[in-house]
C-alpha positions in Angstrom: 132.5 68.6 53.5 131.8 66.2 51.1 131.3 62.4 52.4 134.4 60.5 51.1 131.6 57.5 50.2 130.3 60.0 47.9 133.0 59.2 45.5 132.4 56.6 42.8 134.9 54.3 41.1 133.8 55.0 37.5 136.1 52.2 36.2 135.0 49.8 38.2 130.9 50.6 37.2 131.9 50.0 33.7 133.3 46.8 34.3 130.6 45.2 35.8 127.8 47.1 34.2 127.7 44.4 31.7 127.1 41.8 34.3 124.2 43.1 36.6 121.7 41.7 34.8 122.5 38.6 34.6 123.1 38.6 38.4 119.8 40.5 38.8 117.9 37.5 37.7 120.1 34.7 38.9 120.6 35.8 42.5 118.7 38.9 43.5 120.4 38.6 46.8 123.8 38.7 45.7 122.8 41.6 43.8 122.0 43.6 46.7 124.3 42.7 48.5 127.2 44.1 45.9 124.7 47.0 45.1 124.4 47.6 49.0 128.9 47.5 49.3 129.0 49.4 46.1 127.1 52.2 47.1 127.5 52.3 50.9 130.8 51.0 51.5 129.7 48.9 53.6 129.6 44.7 53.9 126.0 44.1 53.6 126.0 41.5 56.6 122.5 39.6 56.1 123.3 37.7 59.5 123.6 40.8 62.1 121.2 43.3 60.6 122.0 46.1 63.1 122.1 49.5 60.7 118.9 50.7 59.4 120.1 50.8 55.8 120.6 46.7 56.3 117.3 46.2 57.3 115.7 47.9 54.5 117.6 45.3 52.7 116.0 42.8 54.6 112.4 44.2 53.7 112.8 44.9 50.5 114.1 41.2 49.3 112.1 39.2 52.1 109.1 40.8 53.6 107.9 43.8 51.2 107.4 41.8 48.6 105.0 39.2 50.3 102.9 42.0 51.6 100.0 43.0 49.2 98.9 45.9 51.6 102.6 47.2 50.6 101.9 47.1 47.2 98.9 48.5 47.1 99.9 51.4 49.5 103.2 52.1 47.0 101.0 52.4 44.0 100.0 56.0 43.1 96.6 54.7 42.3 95.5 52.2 44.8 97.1 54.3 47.7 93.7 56.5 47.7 91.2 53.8 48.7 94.2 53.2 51.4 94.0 56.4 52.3 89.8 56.7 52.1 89.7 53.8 54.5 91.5 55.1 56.9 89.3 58.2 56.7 91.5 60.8 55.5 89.7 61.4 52.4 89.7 65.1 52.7 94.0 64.7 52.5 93.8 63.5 49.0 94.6 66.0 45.9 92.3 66.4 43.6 92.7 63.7 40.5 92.0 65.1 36.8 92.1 61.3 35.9 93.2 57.6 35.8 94.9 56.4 32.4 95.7 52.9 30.8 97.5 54.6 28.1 98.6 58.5 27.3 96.6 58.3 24.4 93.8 58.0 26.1 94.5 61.5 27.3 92.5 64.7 26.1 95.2 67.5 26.4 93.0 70.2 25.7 90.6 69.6 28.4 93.3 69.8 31.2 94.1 73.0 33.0 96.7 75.2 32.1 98.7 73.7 35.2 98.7 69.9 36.3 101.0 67.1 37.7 101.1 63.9 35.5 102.9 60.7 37.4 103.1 57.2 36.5 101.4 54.8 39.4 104.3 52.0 39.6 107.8 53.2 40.3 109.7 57.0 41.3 110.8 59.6 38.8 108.5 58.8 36.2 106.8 62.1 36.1 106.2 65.6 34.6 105.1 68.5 36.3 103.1 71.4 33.8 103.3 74.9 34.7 102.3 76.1 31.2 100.7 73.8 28.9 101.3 75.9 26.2 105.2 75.6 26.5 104.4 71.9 26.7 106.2 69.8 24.0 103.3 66.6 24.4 104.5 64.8 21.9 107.9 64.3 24.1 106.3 64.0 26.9 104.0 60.9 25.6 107.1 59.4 24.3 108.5 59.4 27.4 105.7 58.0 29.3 105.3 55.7 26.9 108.5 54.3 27.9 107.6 54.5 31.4 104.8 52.6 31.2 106.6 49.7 29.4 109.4 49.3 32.7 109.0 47.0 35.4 110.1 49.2 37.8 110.3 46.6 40.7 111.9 44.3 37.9 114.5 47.2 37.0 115.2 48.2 41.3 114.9 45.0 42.8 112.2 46.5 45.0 109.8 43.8 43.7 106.9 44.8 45.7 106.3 47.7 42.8 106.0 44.7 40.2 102.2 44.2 41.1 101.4 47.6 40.7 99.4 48.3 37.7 101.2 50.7 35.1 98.5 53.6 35.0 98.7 57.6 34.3 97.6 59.8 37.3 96.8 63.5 36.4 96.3 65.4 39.8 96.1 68.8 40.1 99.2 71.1 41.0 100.3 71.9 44.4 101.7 75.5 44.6 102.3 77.4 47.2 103.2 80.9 46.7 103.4 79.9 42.9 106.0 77.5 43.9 105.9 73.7 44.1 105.5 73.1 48.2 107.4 72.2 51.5 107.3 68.0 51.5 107.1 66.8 54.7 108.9 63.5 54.9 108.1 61.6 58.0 109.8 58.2 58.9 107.9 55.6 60.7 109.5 52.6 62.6 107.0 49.8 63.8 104.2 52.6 64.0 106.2 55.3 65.3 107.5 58.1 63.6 111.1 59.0 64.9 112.7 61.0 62.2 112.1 63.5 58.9 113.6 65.8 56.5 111.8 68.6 55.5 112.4 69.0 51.3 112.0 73.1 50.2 112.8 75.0 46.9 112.0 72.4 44.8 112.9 72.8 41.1 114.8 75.8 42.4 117.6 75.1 44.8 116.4 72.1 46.3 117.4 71.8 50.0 117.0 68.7 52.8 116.6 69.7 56.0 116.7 66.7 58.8 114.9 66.5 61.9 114.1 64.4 64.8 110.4 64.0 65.5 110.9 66.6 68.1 112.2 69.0 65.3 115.4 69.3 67.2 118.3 68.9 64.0 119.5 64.9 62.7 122.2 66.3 60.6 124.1 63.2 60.5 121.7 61.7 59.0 121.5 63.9 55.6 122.1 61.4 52.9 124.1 61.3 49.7 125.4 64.8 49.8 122.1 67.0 49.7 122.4 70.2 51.6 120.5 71.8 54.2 119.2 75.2 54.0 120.9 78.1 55.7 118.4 78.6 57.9 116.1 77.0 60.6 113.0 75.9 59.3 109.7 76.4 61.0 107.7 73.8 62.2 104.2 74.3 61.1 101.4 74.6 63.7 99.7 71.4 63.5 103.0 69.4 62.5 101.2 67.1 65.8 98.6 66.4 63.3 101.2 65.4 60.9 102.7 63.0 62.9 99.6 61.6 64.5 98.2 60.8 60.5 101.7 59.4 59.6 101.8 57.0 61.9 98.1 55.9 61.7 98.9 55.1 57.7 102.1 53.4 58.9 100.4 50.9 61.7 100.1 47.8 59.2 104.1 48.3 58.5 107.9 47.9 59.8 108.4 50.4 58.5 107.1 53.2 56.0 108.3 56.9 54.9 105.0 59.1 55.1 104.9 61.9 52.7 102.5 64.8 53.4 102.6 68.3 52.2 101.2 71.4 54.5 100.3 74.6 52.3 98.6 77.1 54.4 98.0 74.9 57.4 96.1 72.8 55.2 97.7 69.1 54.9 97.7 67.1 51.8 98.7 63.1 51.1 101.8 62.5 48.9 103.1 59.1 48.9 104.3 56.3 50.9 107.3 55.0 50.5 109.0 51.7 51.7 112.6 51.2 50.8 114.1 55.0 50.4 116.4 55.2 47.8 116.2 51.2 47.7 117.9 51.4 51.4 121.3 52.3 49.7 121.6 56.0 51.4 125.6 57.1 52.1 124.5 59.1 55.6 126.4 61.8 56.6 127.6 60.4 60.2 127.8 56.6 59.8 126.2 56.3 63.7 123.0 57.7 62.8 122.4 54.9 60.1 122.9 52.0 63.9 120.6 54.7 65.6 118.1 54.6 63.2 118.6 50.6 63.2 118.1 50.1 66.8 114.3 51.8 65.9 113.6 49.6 63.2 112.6 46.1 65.0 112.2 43.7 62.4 113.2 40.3 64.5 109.1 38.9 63.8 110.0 39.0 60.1 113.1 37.5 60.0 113.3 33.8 58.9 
């Protein structure tokens, strides 16, 4: 059944759409905290932070951005010497290049197949399964564009405003000709607790939640996603999984860990600090206190 908080007040976001940016720059906490009632429902109580989705609010206005290793660790580009130092090198996927500027780029020397991202924000990317049905024109409009946005400007999640704007090219992740399983693995003050498993991407995408034990969250699927309808495997060395997540999360409160696992193999995605900028609508409103009462953040609060 749908969650009733699902529902959106189109009225309302038309009144005040003309009026969030103004408030945006003025007071960036005021603008979370409407953002934060408009979305969740809920009073965004900056006093009692007990839910997890208030704490992230916390982070991501207070602490994130005065972290450089955050930064650095968002960034698409910067994450890999991150990643090298902690010695999981042999996670990373293979980068076709680094760009300043899609013109830079040299279309005809990429593979058929490739995965083209910008470094400094979410949903600024383009996945190739045949460059020959490729419209590149469009596409370097559009990053273009993406390249131009402040995304931690745009979000509020400032701590992406460092970040360089760059092009990545990596190669493309398939498994069995499909894009893969995304492992998404939650870690609170160096522990991971929680994930949701992300299958038939670009298909029929589904959200499967989990405790760490793989025994079924499914209060806390967010924002109306389904679940498959059927139980997902763990993979073998999902141990492994867990053991690397929370060695990348150790200098953090908190951190989402993305990996991938094709064939038993495991590969790096991306970290990620304030989900959905901490403005998820979960199914069962308990899990969101359960999920706060992991999340200790009492050493960063002012």
């Amino acid at each position: 059944m749908l969650n009733e908080r699902l529902k959106e007040n189109k009225l309302k976001r038309a009144l005040v759409s003309p009026f969030r940016g103004v408030v945006k720059a003025l007071n960036k906490k005021a603008y979370i905290s409407y953002q934060y009632k408009y979305i969740t429902h809920h009073k965004l109580d900056w006093k009692h932070l007990n839910r997890y989705t208030e704490k992230l609010q916390y982070l991501r206005l207070y602490v994130y951005p005065k972290m450089p290793l955050v930064s650095k660790c968002a960034g698409r580009v910067d994450v890999t010497e991150y990643v090298k130092e902690k010695g999981y090198e042999n996670l990373l996927i293979n980068c076709l290049g680094v760009y300043d500027s899609v013109d830079e780029i040299d279309f005809d020397k990429l593979p058929n197949s490739f995965a083209m991202k910008c470094s400094h924000g979410c949903a600024m990317n383009y996945i190739c399964f045949d460059k020959s049905k490729m419209d590149v024109e469009l596409i370097k409009n559009k990053f273009r564009k993406w390249l131009k946005t402040n995304y931690g400007k745009k979000t509020v999640e400032l701590h992406y405003s460092p970040i360089k704007p760059q092009i990545v090219i990596e190669e493309l992740m398939l498994e069995n000709n499909k894009l893969p399983t995304e492992y998404k693995i939650h870690v609170f003050n160096g522990k991971a607790k929680n994930l949701y498993v992300v299958t038939s991407r670009g298909i029929d995408i589904r959200y499967n939640n989990y405790y760490i034990d793989w025994s079924p969250f499914d209060g806390s699927q967010f924002n109306g996603w389904r679940k498959t309808e059927y139980p997902l495997k763990k993979p073998k060395n999902f141990d492994e999984m867990v053991k690397i997540s929370e060695d990348l999360a150790s200098p953090f409160p908190f951190v989402r860990v993305d990996l991938y696992n094709i064939n038993g193999t495991i590969y790096f995605s991306e970290m990620t600090f304030t989900p959905a900028k901490g403005t998820l609508i979960l199914d069962d409103d308990k899990c969101d206190y359960e999920m706060g009462e992991w999340l200790d953040i009492s050493k960063y609060r002012k």
